[in-house]
N, C-alpha and C positions, 0 to 999 in steps of 0.2 A: 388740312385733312377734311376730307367729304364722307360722310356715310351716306352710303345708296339706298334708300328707304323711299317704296313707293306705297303710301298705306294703304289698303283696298276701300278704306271711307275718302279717299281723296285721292284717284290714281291720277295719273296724265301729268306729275310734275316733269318728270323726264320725257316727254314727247317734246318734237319740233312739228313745229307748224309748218305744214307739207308735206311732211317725210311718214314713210310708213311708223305705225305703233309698234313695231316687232324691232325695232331697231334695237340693240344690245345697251342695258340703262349704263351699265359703263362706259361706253362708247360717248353718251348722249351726254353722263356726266362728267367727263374728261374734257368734251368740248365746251360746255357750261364751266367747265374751273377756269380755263385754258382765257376766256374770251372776259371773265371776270377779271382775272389776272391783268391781262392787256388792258380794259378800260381802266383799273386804278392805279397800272402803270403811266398812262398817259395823261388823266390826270394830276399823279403827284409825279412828275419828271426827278424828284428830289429821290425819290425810293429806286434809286436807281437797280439795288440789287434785287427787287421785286421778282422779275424773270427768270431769275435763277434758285428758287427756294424750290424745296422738296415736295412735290406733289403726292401726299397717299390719300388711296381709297379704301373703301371699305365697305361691306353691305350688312344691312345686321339693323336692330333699335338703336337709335343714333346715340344714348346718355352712356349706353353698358358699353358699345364697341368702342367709343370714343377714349372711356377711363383704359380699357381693354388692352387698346393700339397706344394709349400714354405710358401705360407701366410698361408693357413690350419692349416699346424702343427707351425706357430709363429717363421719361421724361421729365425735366426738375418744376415746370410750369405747365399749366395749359389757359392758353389764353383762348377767347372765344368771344362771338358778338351775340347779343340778344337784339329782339325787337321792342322788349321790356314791353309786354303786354301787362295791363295790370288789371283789376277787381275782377269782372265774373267773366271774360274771354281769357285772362289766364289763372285764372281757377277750373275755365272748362278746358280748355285747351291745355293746359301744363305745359312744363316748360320742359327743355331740356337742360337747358344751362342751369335751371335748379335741379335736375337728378344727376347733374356730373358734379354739382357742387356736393349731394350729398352722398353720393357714391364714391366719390374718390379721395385719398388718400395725398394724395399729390394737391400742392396749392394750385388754386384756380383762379383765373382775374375774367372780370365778366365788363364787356363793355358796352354798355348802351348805346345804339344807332340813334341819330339824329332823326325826329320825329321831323316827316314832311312838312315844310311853309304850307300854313293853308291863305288862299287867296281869298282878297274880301267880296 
């Protein structure tokens, strides 16, 4: 699941570099799921059934739609990734995966992205 959220302090996530700004963010964000999808298909060749999972969107504050579209469809899990920001960039920035942790009702598993290698 994707929520479509362009915030007006930071717009242009759904733009393409070239393409007109008026393009429809659904549009923009279907081909951004679509082309994520394929890169982590091809690299884990093992998730074979990757291609075939169920694509929803949604537009809305990403924490509320997300518990929102989880009870809807009778969700029994909702898994989700962070970037685990931690001390004062996620205290100002807040999280999402902590307001669906504390907004919902339904168990949640939170999984930490691997911090980039940094080069010496």
């Amino acid at each position: 699941m994707h929520v479509i959220h362009d915030p007006a302090e930071t717009p242009g996530f759904y733009n393409k570099p070239g393409h007109s700004a008026l393009l429809p963010l659904e549009d923009v964000a279907s081909e951004k799921m679509e082309a994520f999808i394929l890169s982590i298909s091809g690299a884990h060749p093992e998730l074979e059934n990757m291609l075939s999972i169920d694509k929803k969107f949604a537009t809305g504050l990403p924490a509320g739609r997300i518990v929102e579209v989880a009870e809807h469809e009778k969700a029994q899990l909702i898994a989700m990734g962070t970037r685990g920001r931690t001390g004062l960039s996620g205290l100002l920035l807040g999280s999402v995966a902590k307001r669906v942790l504390q907004e919902s009702d339904i168990p949640v598993v939170i999984v930490k992205s691997e911090q980039p290698k940094q080069l010496d």
